[in-house]
PDB file of N, CA, C and O in Angstrom:
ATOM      1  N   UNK A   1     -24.928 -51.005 -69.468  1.00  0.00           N
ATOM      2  CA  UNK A   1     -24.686 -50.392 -70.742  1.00  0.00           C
ATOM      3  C   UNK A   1     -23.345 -49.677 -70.708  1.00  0.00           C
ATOM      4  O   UNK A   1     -22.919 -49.160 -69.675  1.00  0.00           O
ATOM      5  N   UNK A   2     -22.602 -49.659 -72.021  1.00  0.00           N
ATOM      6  CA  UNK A   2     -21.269 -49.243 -71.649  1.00  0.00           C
ATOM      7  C   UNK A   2     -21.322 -48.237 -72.649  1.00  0.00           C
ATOM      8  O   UNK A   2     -21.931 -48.167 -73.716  1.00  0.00           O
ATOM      9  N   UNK A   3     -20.293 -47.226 -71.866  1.00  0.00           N
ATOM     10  CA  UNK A   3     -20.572 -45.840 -72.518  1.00  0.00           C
ATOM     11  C   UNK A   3     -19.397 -45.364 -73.690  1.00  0.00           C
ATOM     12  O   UNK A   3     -18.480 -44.984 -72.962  1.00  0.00           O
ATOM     13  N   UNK A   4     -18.914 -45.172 -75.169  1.00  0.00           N
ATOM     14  CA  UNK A   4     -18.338 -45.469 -76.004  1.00  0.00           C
ATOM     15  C   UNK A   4     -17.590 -44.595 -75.326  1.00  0.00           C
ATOM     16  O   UNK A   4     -17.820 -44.103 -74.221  1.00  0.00           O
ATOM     17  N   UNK A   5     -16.655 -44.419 -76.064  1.00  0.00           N
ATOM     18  CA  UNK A   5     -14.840 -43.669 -76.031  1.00  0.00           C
ATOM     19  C   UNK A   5     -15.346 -41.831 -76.007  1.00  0.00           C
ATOM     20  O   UNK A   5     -15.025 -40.893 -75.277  1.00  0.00           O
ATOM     21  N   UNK A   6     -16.397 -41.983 -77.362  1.00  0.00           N
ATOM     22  CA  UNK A   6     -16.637 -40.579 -77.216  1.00  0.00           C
ATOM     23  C   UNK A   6     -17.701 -40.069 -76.022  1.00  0.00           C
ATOM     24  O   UNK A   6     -17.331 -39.155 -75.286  1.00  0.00           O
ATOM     25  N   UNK A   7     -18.738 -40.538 -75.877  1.00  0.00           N
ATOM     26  CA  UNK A   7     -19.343 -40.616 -74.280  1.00  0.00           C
ATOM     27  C   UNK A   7     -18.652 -40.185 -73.433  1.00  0.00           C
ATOM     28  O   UNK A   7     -18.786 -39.098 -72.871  1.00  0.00           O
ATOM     29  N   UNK A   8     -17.599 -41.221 -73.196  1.00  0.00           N
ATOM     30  CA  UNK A   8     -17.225 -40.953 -71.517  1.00  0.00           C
ATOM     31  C   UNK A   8     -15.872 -39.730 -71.712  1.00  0.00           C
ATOM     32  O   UNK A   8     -15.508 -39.127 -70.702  1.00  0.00           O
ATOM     33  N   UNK A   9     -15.221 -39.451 -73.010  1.00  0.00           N
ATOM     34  CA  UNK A   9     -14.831 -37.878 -73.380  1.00  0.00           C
ATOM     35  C   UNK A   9     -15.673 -36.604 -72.741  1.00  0.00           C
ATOM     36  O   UNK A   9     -15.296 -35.672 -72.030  1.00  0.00           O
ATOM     37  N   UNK A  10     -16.963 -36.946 -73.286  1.00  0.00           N
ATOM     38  CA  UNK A  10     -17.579 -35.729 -73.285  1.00  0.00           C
ATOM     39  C   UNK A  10     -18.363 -35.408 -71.895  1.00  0.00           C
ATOM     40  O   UNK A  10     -18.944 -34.346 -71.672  1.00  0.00           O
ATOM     41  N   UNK A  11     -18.280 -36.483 -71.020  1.00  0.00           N
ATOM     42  CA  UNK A  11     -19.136 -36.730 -69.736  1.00  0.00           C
ATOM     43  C   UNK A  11     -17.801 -36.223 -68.768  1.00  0.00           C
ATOM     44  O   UNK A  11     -17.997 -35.491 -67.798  1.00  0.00           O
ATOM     45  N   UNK A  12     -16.453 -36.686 -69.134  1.00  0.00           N
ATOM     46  CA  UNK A  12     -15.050 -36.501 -68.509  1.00  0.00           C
ATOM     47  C   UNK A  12     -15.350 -34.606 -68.644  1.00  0.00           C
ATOM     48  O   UNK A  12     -15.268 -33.792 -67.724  1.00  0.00           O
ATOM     49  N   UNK A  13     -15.628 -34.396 -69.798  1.00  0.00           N
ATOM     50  CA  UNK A  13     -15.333 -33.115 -70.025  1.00  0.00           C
ATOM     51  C   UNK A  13     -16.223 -31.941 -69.363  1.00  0.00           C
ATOM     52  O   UNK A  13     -15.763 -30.802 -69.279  1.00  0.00           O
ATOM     53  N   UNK A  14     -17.572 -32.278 -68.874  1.00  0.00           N
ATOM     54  CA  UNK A  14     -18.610 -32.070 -68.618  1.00  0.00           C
ATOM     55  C   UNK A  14     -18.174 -32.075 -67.305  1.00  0.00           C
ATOM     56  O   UNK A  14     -18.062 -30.933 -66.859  1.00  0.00           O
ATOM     57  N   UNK A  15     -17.798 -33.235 -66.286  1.00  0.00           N
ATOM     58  CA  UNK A  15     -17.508 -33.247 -65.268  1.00  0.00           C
ATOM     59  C   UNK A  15     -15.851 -32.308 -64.627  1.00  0.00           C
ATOM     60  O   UNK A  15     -15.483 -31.945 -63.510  1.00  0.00           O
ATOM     61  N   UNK A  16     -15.273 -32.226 -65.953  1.00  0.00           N
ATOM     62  CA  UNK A  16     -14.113 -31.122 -65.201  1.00  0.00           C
ATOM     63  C   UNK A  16     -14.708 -30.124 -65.267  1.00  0.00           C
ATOM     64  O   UNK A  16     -14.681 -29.528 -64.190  1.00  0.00           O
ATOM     65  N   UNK A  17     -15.511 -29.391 -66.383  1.00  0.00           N
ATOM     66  CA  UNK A  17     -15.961 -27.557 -66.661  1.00  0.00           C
ATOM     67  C   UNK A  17     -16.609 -27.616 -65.206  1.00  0.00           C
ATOM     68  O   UNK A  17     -16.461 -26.528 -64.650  1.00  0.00           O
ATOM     69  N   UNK A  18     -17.341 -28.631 -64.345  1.00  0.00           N
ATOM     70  CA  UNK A  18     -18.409 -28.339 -63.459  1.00  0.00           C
ATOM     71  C   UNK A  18     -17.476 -28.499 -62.555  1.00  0.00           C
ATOM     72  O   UNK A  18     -17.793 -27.577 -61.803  1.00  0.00           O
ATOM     73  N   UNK A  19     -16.248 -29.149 -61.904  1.00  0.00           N
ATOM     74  CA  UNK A  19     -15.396 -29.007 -60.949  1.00  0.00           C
ATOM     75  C   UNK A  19     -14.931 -27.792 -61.309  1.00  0.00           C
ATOM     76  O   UNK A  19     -15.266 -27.047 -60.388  1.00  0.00           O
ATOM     77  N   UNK A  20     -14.203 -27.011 -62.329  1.00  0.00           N
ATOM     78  CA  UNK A  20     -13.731 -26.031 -62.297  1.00  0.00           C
ATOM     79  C   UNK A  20     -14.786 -24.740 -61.825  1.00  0.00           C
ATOM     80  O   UNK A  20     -14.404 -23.960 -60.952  1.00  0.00           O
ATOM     81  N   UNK A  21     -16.042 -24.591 -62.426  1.00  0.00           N
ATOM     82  CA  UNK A  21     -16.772 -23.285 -62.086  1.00  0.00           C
ATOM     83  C   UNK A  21     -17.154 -23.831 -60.376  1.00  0.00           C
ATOM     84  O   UNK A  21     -17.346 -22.926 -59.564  1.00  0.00           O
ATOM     85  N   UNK A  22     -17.222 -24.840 -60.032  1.00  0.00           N
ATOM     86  CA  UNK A  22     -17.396 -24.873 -58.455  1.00  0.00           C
ATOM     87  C   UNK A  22     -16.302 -24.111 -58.100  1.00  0.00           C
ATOM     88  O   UNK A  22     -16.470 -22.963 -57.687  1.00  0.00           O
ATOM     89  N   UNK A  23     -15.107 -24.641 -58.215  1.00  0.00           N
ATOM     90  CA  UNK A  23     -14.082 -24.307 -57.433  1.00  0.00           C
ATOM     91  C   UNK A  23     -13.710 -22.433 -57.762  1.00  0.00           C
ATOM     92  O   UNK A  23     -13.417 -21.446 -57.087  1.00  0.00           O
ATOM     93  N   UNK A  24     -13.920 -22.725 -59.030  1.00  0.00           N
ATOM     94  CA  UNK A  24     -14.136 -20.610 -58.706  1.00  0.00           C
ATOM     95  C   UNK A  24     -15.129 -19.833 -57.963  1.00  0.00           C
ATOM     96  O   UNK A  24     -14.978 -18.781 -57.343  1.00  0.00           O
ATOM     97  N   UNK A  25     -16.576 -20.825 -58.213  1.00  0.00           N
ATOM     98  CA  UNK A  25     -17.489 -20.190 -57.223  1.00  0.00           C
ATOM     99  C   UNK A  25     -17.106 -19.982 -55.706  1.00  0.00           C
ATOM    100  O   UNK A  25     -17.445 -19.054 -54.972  1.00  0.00           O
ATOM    101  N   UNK A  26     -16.227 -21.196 -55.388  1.00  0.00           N
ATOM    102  CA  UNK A  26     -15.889 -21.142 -53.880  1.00  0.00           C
ATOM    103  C   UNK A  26     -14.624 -20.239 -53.766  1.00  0.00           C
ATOM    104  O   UNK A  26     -14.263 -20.347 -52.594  1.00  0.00           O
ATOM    105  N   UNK A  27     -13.895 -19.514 -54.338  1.00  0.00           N
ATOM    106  CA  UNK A  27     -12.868 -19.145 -54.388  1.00  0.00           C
ATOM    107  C   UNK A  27     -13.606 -17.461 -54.442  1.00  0.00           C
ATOM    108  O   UNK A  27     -13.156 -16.486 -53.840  1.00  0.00           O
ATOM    109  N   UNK A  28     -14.138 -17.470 -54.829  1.00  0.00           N
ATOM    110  CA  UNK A  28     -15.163 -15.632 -55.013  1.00  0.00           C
ATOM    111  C   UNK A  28     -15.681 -15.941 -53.703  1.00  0.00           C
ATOM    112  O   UNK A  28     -15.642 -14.973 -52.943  1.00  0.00           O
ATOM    113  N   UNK A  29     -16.197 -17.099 -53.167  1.00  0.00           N
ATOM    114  CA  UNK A  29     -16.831 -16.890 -51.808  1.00  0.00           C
ATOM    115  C   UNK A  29     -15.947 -16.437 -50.626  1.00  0.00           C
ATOM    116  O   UNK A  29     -16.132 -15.565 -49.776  1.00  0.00           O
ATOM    117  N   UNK A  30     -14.687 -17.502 -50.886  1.00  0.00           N
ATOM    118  CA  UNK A  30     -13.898 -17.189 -49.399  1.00  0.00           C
ATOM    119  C   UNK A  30     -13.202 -15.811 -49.908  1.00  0.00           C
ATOM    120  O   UNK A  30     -12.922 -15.029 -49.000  1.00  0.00           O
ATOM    121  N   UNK A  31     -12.859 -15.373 -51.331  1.00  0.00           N
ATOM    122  CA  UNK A  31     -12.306 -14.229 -51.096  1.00  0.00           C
ATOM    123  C   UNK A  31     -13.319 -12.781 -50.286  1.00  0.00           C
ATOM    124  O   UNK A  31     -12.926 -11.972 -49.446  1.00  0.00           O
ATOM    125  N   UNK A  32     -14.704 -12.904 -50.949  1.00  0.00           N
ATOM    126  CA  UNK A  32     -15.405 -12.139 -50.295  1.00  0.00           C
ATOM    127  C   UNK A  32     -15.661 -12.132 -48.753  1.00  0.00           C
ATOM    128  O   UNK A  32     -15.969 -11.056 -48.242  1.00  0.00           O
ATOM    129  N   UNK A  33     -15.542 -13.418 -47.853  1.00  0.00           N
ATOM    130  CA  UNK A  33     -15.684 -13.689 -47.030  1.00  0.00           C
ATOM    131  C   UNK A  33     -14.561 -12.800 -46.506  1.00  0.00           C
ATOM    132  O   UNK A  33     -14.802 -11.970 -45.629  1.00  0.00           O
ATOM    133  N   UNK A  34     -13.214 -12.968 -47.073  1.00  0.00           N
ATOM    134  CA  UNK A  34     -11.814 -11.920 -46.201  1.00  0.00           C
ATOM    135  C   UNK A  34     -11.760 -10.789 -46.457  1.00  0.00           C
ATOM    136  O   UNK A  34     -10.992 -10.175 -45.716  1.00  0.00           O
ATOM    137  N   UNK A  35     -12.504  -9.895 -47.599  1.00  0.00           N
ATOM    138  CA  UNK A  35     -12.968  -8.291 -48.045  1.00  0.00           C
ATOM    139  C   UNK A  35     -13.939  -8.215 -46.540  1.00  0.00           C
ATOM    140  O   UNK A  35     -13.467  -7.675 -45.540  1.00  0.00           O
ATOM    141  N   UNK A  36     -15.128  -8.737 -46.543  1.00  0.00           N
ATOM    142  CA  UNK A  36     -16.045  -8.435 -45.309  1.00  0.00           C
ATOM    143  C   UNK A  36     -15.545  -8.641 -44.036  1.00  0.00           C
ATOM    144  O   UNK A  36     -15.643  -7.872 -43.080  1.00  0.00           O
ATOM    145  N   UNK A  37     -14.949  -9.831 -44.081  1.00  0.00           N
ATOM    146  CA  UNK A  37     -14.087  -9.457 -42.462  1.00  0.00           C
ATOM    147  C   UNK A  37     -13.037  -8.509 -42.180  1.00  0.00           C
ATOM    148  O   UNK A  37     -12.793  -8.014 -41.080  1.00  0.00           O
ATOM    149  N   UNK A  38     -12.373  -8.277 -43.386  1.00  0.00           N
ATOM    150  CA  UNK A  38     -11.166  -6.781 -43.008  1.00  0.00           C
ATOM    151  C   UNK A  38     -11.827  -5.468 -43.307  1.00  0.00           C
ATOM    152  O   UNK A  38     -11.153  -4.473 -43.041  1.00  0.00           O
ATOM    153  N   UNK A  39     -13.295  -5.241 -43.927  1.00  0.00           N
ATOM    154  CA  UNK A  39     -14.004  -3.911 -44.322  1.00  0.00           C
ATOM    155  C   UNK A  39     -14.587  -4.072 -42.667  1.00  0.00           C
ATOM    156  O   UNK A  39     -14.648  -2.945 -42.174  1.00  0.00           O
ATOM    157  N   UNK A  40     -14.984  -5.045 -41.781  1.00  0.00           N
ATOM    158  CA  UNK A  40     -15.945  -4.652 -40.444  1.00  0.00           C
ATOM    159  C   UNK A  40     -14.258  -4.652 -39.683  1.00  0.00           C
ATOM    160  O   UNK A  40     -14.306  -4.316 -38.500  1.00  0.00           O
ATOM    161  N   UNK A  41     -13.433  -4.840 -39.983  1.00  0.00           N
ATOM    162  CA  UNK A  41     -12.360  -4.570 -38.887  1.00  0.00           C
ATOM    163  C   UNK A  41     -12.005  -3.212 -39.462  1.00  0.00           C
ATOM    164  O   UNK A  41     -12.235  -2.414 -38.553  1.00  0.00           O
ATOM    165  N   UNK A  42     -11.665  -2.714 -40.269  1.00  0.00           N
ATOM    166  CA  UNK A  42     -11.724  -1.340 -40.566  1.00  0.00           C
ATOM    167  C   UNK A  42     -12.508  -0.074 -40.468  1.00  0.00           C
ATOM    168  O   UNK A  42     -12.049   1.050 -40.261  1.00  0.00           O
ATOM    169  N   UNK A  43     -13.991  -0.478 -40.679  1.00  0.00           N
ATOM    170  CA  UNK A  43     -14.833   0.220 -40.562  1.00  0.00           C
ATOM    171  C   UNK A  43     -15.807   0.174 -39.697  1.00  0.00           C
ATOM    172  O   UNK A  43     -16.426   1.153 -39.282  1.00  0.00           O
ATOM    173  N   UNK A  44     -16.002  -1.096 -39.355  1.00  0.00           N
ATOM    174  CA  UNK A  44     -16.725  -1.299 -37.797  1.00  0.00           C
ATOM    175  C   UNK A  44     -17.599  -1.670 -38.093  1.00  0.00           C
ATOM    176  O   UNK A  44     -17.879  -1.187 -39.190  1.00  0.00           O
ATOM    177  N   UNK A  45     -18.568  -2.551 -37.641  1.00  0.00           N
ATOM    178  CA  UNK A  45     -19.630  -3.780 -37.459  1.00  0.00           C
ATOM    179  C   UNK A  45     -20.724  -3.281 -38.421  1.00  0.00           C
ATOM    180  O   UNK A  45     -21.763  -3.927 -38.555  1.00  0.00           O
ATOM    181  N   UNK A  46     -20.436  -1.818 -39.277  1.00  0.00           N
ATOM    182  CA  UNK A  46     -21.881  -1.167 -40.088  1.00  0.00           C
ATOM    183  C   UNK A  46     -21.561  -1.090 -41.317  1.00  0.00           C
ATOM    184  O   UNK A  46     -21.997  -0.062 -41.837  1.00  0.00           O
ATOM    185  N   UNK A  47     -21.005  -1.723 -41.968  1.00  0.00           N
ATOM    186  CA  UNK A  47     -20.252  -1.656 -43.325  1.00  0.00           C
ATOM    187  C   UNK A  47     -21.435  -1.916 -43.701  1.00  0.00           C
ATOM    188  O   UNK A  47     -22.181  -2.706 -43.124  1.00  0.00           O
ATOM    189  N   UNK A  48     -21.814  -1.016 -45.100  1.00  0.00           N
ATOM    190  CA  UNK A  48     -22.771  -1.093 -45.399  1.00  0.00           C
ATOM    191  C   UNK A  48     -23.525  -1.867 -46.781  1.00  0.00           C
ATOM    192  O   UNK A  48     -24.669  -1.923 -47.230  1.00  0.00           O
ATOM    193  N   UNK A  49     -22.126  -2.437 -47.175  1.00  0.00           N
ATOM    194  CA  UNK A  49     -22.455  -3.634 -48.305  1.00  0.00           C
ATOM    195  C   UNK A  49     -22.159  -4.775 -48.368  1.00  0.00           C
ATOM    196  O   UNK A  49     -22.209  -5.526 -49.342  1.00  0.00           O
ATOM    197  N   UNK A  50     -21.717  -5.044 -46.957  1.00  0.00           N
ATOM    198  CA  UNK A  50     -21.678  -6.488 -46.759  1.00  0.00           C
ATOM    199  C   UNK A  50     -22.283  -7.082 -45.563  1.00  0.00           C
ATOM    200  O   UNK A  50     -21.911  -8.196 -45.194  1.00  0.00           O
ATOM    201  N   UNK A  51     -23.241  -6.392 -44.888  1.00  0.00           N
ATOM    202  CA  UNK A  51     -24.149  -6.525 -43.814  1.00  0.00           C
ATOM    203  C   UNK A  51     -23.356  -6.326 -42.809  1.00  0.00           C
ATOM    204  O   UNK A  51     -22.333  -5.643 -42.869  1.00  0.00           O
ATOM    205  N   UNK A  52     -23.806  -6.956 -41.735  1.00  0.00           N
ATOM    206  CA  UNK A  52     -23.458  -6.164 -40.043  1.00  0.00           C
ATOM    207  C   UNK A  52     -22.782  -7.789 -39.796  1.00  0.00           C
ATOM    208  O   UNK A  52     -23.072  -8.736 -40.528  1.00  0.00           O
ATOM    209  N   UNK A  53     -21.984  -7.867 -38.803  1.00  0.00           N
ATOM    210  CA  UNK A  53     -21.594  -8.166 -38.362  1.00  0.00           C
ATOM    211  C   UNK A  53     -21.051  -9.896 -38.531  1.00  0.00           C
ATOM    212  O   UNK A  53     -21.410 -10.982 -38.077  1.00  0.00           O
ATOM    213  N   UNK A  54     -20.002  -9.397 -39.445  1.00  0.00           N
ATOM    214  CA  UNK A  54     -19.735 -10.688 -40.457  1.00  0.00           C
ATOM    215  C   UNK A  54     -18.932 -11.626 -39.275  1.00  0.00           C
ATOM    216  O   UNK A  54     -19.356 -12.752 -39.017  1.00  0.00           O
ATOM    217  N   UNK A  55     -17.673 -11.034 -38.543  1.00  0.00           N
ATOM    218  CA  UNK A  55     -17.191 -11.783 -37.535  1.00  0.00           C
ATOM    219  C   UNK A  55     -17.933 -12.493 -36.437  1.00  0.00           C
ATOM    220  O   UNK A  55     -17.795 -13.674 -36.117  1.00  0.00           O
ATOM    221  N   UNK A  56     -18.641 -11.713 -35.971  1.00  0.00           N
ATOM    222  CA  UNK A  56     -19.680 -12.246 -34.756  1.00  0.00           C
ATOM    223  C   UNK A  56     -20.551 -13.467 -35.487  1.00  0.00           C
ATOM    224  O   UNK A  56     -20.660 -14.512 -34.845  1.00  0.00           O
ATOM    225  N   UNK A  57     -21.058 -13.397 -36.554  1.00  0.00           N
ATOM    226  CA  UNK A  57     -21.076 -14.717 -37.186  1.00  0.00           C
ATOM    227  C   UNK A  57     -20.252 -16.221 -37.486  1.00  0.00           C
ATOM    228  O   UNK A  57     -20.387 -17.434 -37.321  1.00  0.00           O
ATOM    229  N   UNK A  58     -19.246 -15.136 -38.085  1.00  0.00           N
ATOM    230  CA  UNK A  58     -18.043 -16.704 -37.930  1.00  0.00           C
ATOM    231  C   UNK A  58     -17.347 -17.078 -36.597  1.00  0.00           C
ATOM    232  O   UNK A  58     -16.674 -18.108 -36.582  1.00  0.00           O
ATOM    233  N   UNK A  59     -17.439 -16.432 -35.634  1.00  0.00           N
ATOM    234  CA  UNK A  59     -17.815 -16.813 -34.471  1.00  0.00           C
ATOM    235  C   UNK A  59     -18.617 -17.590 -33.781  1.00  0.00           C
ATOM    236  O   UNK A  59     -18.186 -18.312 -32.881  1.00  0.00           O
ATOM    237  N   UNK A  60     -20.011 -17.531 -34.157  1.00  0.00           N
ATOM    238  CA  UNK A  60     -20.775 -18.330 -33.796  1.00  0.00           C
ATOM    239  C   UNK A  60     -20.981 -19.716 -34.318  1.00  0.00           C
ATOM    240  O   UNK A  60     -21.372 -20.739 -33.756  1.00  0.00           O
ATOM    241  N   UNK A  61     -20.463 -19.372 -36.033  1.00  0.00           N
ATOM    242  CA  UNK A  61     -20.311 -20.902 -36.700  1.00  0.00           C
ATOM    243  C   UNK A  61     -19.350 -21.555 -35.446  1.00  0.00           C
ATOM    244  O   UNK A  61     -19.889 -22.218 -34.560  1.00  0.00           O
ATOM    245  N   UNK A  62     -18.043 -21.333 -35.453  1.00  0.00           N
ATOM    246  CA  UNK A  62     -17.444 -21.799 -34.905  1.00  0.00           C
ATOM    247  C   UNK A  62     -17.767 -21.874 -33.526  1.00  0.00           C
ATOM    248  O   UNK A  62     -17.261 -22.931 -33.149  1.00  0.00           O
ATOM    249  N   UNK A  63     -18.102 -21.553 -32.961  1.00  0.00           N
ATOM    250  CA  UNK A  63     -18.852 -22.245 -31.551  1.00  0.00           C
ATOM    251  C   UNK A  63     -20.285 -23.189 -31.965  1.00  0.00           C
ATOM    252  O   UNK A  63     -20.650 -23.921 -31.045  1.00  0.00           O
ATOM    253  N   UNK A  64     -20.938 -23.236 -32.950  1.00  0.00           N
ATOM    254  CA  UNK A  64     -21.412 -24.205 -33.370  1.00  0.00           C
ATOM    255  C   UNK A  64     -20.915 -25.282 -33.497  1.00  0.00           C
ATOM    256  O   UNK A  64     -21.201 -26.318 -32.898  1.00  0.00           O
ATOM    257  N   UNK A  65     -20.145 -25.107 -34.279  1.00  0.00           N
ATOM    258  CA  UNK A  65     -18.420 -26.645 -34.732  1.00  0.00           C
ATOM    259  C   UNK A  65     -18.773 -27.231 -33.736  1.00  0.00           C
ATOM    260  O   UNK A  65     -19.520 -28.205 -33.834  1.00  0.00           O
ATOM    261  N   UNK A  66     -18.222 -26.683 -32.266  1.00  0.00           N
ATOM    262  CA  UNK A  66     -17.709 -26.958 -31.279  1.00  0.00           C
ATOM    263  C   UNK A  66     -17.177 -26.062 -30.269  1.00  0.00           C
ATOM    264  O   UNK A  66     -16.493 -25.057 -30.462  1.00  0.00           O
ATOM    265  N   UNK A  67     -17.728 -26.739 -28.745  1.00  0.00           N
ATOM    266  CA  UNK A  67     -16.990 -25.887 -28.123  1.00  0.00           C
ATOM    267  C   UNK A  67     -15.701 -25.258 -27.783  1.00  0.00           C
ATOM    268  O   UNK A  67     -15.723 -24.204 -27.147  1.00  0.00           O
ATOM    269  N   UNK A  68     -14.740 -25.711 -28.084  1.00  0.00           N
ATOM    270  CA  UNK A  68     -13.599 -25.090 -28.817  1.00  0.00           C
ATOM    271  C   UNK A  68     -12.965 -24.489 -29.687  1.00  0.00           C
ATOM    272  O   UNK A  68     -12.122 -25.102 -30.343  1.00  0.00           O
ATOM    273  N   UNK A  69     -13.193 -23.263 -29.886  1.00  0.00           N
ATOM    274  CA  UNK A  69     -13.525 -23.026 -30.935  1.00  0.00           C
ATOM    275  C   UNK A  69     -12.026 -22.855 -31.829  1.00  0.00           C
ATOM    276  O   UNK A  69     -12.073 -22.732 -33.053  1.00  0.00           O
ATOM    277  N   UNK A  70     -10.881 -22.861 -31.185  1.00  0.00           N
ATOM    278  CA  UNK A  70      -9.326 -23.481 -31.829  1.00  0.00           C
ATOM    279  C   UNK A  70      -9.562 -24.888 -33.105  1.00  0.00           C
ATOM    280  O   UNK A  70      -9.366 -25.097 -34.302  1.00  0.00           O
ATOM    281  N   UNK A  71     -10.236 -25.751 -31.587  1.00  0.00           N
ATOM    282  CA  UNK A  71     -10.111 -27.021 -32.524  1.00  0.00           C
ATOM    283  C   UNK A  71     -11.166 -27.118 -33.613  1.00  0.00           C
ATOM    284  O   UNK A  71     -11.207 -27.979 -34.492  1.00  0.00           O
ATOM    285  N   UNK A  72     -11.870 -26.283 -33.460  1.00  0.00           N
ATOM    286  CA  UNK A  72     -13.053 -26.466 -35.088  1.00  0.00           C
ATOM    287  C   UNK A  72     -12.373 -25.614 -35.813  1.00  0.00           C
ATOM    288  O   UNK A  72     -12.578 -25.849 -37.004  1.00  0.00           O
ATOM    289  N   UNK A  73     -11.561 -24.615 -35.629  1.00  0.00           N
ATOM    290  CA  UNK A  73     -10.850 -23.860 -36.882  1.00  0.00           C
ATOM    291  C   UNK A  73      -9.860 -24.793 -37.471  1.00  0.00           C
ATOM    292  O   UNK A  73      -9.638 -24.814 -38.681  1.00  0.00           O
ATOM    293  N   UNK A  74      -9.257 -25.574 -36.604  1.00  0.00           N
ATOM    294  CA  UNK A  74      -8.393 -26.412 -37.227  1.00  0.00           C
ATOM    295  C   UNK A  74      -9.101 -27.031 -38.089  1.00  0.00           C
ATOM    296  O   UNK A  74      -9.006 -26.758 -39.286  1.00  0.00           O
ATOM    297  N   UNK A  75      -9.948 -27.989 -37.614  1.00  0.00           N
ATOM    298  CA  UNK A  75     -10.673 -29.172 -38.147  1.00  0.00           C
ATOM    299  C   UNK A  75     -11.382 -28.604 -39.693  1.00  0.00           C
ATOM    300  O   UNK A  75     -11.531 -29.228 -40.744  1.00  0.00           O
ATOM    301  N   UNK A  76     -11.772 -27.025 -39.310  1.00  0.00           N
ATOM    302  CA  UNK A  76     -12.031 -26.359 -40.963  1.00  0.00           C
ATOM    303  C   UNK A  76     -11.103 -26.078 -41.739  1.00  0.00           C
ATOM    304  O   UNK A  76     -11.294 -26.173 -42.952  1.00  0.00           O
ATOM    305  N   UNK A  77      -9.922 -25.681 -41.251  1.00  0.00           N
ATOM    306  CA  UNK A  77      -8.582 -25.707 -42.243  1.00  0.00           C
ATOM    307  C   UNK A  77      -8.361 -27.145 -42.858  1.00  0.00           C
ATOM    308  O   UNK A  77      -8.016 -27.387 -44.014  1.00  0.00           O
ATOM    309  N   UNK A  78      -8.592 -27.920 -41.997  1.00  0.00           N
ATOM    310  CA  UNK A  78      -7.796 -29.495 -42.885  1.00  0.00           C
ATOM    311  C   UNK A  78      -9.180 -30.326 -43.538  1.00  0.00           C
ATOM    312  O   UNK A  78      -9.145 -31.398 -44.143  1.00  0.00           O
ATOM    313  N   UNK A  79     -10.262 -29.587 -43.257  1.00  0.00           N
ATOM    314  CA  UNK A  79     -10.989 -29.746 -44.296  1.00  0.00           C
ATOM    315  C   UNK A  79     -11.034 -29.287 -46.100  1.00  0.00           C
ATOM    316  O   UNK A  79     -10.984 -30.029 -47.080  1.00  0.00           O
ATOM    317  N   UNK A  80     -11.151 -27.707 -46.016  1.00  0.00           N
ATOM    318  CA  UNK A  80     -10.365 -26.968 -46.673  1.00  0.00           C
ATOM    319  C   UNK A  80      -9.434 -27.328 -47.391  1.00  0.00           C
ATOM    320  O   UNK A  80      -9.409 -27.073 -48.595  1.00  0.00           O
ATOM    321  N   UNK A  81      -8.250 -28.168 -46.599  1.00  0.00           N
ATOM    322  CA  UNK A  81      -6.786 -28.622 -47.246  1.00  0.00           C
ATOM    323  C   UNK A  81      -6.876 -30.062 -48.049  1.00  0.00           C
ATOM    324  O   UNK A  81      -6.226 -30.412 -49.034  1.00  0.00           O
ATOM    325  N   UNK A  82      -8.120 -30.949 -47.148  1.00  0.00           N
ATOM    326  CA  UNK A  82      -7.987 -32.290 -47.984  1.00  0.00           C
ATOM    327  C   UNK A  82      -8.938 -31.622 -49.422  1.00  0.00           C
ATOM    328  O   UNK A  82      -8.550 -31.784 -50.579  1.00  0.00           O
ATOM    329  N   UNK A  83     -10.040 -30.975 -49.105  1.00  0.00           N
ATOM    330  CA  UNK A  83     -11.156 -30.735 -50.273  1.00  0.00           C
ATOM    331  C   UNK A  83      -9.763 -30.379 -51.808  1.00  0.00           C
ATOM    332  O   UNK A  83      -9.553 -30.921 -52.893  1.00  0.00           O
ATOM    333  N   UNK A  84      -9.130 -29.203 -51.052  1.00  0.00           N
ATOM    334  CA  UNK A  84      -8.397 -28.220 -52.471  1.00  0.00           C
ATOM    335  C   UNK A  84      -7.396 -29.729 -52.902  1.00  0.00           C
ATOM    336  O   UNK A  84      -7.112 -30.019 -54.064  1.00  0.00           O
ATOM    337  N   UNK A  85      -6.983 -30.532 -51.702  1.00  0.00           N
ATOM    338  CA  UNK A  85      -5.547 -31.367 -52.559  1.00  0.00           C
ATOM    339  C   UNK A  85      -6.402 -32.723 -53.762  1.00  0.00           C
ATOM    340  O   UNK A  85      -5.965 -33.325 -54.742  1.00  0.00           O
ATOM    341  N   UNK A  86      -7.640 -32.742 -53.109  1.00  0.00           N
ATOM    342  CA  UNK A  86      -8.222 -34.042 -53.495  1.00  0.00           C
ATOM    343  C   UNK A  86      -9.294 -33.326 -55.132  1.00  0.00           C
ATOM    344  O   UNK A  86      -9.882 -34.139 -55.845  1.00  0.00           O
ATOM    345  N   UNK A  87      -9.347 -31.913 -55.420  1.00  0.00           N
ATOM    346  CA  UNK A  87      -9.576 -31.456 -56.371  1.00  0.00           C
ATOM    347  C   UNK A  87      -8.847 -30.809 -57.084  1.00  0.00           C
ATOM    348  O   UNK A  87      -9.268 -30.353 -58.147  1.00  0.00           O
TER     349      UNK A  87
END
């Protein structure tokens, strides 16, 4: 079945509003993500509105990645870099 001129307008249109509020949702995430890691480097592992110990976590992601934990930061940056160029 083929979808008319105005259809695939409004499905086009439907599908950018929902790429755009993703990409702000993820953009409030990683910014909060760098507020909580510079509030526990400032204030120390008890900050009290963004839980305990936000680094020692992304730490452990990243030794999850892999045991290297250089090369999984990389490998998350150029993830990161293809996701933002390819949206």
């Amino acid at each position: 079945m083929r979808l008319g001129i105005l259809e695939r307008k409004e499905m086009d249109s439907w599908i950018s509003k929902i790429k755009k509020y993703l990409n702000k949702f993820l953009e409030l995430g990683v910014l909060l993500l760098g507020v909580s890691v510079i509030a526990e480097i400032v204030f120390g592992p008890d900050v009290a509105f963004f839980g305990s110990q936000v680094t020692n976590n992304l730490i452990n992601l990243l030794n999850t990645l892999g045991e290297q934990g250089i090369a999984a930061l990389i490998i998350v940056f150029a993830i990161i870099f293809v996701y933002r160029k390819y949206l």
